[in-house]
C-alpha positions in Angstrom: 3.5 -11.8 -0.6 3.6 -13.2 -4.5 0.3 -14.8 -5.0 1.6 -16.1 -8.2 5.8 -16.6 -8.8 5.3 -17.1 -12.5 4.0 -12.9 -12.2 6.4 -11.0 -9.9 4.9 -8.2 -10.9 1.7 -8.7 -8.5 1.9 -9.1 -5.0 0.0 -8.8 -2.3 0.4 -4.8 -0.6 -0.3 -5.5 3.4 2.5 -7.2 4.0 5.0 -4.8 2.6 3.2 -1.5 3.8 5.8 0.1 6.3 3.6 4.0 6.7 0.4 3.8 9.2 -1.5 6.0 7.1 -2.1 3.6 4.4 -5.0 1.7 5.2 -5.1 -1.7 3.0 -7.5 -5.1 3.0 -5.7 -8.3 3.8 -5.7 -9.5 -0.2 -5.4 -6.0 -1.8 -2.4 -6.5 -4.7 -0.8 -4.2 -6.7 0.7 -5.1 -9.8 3.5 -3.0 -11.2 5.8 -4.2 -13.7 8.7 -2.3 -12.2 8.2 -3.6 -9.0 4.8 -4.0 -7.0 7.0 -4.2 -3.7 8.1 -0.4 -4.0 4.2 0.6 -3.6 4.7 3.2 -1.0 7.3 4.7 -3.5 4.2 5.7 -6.1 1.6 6.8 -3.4 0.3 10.2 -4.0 -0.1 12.0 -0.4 -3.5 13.4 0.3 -4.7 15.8 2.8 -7.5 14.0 4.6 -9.9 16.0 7.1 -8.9 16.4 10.0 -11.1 13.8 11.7 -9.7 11.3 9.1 -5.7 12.6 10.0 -6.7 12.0 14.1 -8.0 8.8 13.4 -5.1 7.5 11.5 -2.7 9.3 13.7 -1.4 12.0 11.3 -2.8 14.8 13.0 
């Protein structure tokens, strides 16, 4: 999940994604010095289409 232990601040997002509407590649990082774990805590909620909401199941 930490590509790098000498910078906890970056890690690698897929792993730690819990919601099925965020959609993520398999070496997307985030890098947050308070914490690039709590990602889903500083997502901002859009309102897709409604094609885009069936197709991830948020419909």
């Amino acid at each position: 999940m930490f590509p790098n232990p000498a910078i906890p601040e970056v890690c690698f997002i897929k792993n730690i994604i819990t919601r099925k509407n965020i959609i993520v590649g398999d070496y997307t990082y985030y890098d947050d010095k308070n914490g690039a774990d709590a990602f889903e805590d500083h997502v901002t909620p859009i309102q897709g289409t409604a094609d885009m909401n069936k197709a991830l199941g948020s419909n």
